[in-house]
Chimera marker file (.cmm) of the C-alpha trace (Angstrom):
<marker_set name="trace">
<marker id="1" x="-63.331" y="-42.882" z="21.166" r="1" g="1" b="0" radius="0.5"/>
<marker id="2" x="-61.498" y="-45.939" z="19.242" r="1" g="1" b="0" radius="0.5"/>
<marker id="3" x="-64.781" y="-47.015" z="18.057" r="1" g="1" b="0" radius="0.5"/>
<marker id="4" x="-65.320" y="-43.979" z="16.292" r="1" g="1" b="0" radius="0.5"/>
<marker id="5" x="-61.611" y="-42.391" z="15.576" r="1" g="1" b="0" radius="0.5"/>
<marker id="6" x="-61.235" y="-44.594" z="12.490" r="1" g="1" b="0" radius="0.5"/>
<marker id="7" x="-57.653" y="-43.398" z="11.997" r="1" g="1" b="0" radius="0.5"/>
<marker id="8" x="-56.831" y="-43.463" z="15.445" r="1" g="1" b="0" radius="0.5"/>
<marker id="9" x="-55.292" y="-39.621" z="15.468" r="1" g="1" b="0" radius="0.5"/>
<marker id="10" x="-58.064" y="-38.569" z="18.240" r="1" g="1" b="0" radius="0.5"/>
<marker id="11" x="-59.769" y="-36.579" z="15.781" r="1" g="1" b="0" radius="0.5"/>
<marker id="12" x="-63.193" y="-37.787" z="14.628" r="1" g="1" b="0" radius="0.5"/>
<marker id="13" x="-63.979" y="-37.133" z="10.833" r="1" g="1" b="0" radius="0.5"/>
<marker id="14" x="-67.510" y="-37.654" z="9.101" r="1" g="1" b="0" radius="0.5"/>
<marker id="15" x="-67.204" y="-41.143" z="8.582" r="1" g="1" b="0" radius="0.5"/>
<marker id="16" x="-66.187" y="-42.013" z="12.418" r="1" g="1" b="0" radius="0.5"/>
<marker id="17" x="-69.300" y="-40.260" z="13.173" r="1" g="1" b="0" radius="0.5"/>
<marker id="18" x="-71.135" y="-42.016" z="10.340" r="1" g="1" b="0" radius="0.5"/>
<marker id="19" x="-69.942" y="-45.182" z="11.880" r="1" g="1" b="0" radius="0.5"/>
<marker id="20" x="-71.279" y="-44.468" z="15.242" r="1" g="1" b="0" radius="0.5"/>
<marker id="21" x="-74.626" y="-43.536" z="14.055" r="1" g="1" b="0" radius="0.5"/>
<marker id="22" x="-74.790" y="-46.627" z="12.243" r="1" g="1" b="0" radius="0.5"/>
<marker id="23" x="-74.084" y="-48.693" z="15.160" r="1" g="1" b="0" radius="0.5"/>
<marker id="24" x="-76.333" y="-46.755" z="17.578" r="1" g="1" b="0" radius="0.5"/>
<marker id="25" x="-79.164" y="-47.357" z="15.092" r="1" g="1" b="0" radius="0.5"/>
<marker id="26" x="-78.310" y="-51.172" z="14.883" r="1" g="1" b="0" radius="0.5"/>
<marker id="27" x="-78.055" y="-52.070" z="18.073" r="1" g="1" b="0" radius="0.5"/>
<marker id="28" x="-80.986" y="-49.565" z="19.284" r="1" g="1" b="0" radius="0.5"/>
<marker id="29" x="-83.509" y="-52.024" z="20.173" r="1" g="1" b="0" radius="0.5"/>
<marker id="30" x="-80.665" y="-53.364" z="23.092" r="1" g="1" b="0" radius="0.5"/>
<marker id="31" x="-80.763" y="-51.076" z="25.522" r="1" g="1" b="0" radius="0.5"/>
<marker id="32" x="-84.181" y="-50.351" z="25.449" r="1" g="1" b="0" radius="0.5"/>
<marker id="33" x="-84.751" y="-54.165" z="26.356" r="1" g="1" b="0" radius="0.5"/>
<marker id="34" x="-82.856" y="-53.506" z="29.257" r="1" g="1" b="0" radius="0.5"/>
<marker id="35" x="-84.388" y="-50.660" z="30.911" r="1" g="1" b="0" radius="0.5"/>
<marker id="36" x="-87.691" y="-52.250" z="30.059" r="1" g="1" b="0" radius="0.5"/>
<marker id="37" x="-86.967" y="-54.731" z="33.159" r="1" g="1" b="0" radius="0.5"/>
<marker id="38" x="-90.775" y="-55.582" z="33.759" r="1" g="1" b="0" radius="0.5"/>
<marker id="39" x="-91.159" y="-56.638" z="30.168" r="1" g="1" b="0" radius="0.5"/>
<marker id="40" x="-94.102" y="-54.569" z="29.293" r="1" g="1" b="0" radius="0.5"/>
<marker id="41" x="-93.053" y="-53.412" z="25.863" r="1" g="1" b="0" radius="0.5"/>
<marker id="42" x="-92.979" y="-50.048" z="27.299" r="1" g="1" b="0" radius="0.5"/>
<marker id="43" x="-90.943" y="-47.668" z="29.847" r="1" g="1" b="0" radius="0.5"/>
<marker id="44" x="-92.801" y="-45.513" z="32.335" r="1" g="1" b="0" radius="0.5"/>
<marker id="45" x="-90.553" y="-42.898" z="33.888" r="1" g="1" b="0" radius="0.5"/>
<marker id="46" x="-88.490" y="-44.736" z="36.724" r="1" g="1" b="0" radius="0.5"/>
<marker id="47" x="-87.199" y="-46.781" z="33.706" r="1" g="1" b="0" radius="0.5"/>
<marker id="48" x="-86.856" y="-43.708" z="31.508" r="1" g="1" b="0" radius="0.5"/>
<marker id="49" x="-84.642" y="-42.721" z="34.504" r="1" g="1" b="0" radius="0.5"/>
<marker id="50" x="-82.723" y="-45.732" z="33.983" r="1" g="1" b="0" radius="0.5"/>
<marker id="51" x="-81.832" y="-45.114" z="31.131" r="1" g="1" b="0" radius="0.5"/>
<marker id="52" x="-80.518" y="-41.948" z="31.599" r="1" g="1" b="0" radius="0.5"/>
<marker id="53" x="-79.079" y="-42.984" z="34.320" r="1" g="1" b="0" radius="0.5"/>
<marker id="54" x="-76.452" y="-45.280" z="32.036" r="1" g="1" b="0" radius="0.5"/>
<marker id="55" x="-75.771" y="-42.364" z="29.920" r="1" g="1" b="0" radius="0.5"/>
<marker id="56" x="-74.809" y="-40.408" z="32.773" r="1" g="1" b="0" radius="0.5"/>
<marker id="57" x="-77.775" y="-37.746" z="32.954" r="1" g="1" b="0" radius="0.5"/>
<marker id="58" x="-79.810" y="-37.005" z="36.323" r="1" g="1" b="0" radius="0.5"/>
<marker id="59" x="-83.147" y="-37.823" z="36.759" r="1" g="1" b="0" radius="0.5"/>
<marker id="60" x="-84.548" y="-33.997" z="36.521" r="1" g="1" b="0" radius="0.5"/>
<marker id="61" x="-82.881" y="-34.527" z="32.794" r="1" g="1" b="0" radius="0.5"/>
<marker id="62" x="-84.639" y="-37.328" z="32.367" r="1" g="1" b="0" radius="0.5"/>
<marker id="63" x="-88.503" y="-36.439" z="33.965" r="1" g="1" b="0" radius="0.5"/>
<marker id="64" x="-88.060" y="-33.486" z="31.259" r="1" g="1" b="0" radius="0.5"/>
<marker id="65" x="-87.199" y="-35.560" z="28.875" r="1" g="1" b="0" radius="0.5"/>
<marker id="66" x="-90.296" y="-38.120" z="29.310" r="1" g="1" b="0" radius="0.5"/>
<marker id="67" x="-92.655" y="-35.246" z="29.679" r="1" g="1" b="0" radius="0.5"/>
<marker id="68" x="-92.127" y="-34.026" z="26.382" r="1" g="1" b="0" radius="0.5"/>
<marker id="69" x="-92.025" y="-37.213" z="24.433" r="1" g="1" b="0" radius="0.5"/>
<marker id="70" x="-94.686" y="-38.422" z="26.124" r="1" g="1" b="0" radius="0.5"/>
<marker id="71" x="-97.163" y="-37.077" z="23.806" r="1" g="1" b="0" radius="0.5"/>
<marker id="72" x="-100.172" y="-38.480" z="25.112" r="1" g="1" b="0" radius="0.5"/>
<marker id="73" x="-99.491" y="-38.152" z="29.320" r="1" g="1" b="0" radius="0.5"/>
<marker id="74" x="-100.238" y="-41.487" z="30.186" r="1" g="1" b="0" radius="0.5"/>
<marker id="75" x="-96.892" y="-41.583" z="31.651" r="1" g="1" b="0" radius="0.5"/>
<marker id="76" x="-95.642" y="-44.727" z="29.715" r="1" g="1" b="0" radius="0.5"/>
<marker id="77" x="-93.729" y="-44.737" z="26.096" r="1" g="1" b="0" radius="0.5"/>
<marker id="78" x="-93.795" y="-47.788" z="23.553" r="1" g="1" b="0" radius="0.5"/>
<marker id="79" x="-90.755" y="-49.223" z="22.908" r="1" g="1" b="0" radius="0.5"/>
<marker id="80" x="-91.298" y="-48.963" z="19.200" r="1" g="1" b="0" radius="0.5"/>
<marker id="81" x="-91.786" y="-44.957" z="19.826" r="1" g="1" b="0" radius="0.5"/>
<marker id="82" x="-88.428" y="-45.073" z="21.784" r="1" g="1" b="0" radius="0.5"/>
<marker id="83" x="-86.671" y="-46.491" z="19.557" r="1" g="1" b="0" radius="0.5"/>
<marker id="84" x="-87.707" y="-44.601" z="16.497" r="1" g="1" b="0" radius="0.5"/>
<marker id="85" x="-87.229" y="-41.529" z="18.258" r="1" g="1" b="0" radius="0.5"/>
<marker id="86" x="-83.648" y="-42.101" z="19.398" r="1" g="1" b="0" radius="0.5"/>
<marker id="87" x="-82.936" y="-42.665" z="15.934" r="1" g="1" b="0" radius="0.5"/>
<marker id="88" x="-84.380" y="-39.788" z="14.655" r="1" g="1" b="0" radius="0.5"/>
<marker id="89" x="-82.381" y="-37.673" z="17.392" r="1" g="1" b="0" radius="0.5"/>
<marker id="90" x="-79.207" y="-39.185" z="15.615" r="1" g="1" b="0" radius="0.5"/>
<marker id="91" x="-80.301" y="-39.043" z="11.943" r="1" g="1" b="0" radius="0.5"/>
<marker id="92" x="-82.295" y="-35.779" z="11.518" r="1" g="1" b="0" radius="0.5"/>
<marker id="93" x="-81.359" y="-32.232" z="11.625" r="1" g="1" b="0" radius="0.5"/>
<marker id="94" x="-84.492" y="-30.921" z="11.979" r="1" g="1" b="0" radius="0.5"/>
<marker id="95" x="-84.442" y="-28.756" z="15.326" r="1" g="1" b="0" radius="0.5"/>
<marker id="96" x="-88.365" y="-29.126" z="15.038" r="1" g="1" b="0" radius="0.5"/>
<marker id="97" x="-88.581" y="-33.240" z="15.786" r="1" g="1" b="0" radius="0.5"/>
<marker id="98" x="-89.400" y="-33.800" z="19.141" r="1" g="1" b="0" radius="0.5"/>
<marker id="99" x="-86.805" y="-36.601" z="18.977" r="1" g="1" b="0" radius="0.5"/>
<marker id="100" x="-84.598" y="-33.586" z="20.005" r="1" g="1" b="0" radius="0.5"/>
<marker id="101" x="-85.724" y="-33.526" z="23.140" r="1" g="1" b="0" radius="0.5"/>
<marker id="102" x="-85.338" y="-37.169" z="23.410" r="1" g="1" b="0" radius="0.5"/>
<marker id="103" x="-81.314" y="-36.976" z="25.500" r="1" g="1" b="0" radius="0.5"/>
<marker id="104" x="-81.487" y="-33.167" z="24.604" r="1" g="1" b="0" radius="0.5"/>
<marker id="105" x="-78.989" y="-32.719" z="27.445" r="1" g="1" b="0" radius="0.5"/>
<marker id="106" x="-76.630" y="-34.982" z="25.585" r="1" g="1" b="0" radius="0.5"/>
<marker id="107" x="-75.713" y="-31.726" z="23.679" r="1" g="1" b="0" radius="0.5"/>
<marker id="108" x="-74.227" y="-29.093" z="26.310" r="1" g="1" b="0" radius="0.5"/>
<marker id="109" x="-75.990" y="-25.735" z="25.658" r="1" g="1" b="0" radius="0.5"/>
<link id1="1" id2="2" r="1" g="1" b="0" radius="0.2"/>
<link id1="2" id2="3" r="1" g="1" b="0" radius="0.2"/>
<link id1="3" id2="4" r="1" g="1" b="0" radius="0.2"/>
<link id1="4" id2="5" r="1" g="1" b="0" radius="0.2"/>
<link id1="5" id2="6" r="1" g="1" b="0" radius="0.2"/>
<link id1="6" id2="7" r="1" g="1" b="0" radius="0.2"/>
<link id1="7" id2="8" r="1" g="1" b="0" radius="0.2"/>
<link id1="8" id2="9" r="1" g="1" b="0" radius="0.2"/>
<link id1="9" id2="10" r="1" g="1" b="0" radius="0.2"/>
<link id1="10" id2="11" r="1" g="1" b="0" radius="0.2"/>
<link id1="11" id2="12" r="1" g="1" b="0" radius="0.2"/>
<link id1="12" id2="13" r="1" g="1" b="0" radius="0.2"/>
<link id1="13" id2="14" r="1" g="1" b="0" radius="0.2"/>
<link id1="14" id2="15" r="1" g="1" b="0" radius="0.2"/>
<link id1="15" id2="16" r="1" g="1" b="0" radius="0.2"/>
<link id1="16" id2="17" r="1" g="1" b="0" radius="0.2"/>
<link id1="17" id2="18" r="1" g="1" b="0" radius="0.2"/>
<link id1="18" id2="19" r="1" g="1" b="0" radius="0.2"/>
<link id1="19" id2="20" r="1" g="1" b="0" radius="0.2"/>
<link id1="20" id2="21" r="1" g="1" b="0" radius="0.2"/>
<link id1="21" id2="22" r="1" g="1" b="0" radius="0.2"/>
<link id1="22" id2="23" r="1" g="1" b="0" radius="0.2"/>
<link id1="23" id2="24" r="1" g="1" b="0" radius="0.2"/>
<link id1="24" id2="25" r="1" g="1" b="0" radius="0.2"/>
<link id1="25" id2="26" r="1" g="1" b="0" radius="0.2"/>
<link id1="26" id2="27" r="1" g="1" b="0" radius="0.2"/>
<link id1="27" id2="28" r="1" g="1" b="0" radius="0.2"/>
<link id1="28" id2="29" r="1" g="1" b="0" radius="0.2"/>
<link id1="29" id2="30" r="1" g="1" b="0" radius="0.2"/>
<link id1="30" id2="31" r="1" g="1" b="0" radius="0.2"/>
<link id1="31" id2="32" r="1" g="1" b="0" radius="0.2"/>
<link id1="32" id2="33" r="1" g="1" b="0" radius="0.2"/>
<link id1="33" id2="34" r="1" g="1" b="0" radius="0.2"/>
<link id1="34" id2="35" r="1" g="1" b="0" radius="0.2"/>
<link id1="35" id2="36" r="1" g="1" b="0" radius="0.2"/>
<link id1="36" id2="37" r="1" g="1" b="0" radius="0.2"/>
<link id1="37" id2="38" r="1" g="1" b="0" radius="0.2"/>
<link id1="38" id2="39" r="1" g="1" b="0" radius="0.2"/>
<link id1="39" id2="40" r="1" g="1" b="0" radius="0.2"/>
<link id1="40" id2="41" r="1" g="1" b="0" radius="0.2"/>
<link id1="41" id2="42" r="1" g="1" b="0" radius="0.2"/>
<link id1="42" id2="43" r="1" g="1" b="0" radius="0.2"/>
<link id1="43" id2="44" r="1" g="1" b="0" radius="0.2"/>
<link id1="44" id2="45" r="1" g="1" b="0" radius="0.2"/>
<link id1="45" id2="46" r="1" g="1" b="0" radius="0.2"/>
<link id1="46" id2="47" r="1" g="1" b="0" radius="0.2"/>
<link id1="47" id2="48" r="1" g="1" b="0" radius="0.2"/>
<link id1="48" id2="49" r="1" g="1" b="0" radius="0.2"/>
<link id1="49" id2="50" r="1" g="1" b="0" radius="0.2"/>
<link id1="50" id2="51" r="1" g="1" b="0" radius="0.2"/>
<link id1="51" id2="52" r="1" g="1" b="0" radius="0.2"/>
<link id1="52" id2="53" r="1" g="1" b="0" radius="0.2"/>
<link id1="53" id2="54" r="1" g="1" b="0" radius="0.2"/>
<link id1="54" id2="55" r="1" g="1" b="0" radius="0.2"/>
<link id1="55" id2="56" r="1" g="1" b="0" radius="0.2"/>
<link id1="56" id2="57" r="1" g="1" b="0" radius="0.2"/>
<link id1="57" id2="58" r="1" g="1" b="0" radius="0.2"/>
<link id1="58" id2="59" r="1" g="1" b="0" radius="0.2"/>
<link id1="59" id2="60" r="1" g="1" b="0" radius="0.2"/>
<link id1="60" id2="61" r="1" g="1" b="0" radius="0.2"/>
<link id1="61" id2="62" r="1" g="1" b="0" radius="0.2"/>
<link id1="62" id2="63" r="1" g="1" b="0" radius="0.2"/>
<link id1="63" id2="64" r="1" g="1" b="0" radius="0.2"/>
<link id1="64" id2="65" r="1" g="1" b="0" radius="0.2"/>
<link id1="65" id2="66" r="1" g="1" b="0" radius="0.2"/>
<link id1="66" id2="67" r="1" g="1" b="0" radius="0.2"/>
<link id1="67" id2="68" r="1" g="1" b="0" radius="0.2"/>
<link id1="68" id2="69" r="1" g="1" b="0" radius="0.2"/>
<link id1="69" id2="70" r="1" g="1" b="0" radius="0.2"/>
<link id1="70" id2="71" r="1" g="1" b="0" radius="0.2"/>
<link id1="71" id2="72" r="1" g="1" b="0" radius="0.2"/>
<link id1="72" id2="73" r="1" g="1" b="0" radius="0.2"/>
<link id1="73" id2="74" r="1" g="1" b="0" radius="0.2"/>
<link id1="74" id2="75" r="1" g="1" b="0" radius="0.2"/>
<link id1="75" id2="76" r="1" g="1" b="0" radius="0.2"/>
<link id1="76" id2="77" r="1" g="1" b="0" radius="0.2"/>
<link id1="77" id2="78" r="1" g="1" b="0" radius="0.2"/>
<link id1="78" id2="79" r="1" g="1" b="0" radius="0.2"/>
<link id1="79" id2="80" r="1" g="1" b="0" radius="0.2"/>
<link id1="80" id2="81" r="1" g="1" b="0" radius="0.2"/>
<link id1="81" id2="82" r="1" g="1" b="0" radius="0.2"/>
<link id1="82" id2="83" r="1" g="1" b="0" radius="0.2"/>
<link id1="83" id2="84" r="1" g="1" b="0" radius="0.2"/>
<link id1="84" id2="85" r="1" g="1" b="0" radius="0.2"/>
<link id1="85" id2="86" r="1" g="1" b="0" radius="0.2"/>
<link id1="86" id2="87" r="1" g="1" b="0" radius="0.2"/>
<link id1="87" id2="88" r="1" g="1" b="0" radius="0.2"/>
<link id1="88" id2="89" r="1" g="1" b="0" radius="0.2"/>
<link id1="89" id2="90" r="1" g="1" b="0" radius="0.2"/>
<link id1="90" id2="91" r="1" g="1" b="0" radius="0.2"/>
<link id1="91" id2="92" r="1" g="1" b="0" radius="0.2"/>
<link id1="92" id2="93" r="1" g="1" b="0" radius="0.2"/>
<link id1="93" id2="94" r="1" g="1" b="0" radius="0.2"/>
<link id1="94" id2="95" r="1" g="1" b="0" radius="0.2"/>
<link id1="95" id2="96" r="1" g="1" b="0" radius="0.2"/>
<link id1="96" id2="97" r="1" g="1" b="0" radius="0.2"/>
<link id1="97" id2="98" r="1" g="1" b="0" radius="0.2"/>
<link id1="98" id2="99" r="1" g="1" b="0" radius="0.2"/>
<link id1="99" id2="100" r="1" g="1" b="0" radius="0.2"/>
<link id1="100" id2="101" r="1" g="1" b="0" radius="0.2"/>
<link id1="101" id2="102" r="1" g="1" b="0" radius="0.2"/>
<link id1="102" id2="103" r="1" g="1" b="0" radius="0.2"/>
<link id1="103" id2="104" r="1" g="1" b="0" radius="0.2"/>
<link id1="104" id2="105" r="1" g="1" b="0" radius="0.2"/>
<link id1="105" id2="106" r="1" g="1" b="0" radius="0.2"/>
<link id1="106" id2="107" r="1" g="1" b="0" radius="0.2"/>
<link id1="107" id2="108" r="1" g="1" b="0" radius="0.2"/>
<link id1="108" id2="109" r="1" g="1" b="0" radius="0.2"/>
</marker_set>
């Protein structure tokens, strides 16, 4: 919460938010590199798993997750296409994307 509660009243305003975003979409390519432990340049689904693992989501999130981003079933997703989509699930509103299905259980329904 510090990172983001700017005025450290543990309320976060536009611009803590702002801030956050910013930083996710800096540092995006990071985590991705991790997860990717077989350096391939791409994730298939245990390491999709993996990474939903380290935000704290099950694997039936993830496998639901993958299937929908994985646009052409060959069970594996480019980095580049993971990466672009997780920031497009941060910087677009558009309920259409299919980036929002990309940690659509981040958001509690």
């Amino acid at each position: 919460m510090r990172i983001t509660d700017i005025n450290r009243d543990r309320v976060i305003f536009f611009d803590g938010f702002a801030l956050l975003v910013k930083r996710v979409t800096d540092l995006g390519h990071l985590l991705p590199e991790a997860v990717d432990y077989n350096h391939t340049d791409h994730l298939d689904l245990n390491q999709y798993k993996l990474f939903f693992l380290c935000l704290g989501l099950s694997d039936e999130n993830a496998a639901v997750s993958f299937a929908a981003i994985n646009n052409d079933s060959n069970g594996l997703i480019p980095l580049n296409e993971f990466v672009r989509l997780g920031r497009q699930f941060f910087l677009t509103e558009d309920e259409t994307k299919i980036s929002k299905l990309f940690c659509d259980r981040l958001i509690d329904h």
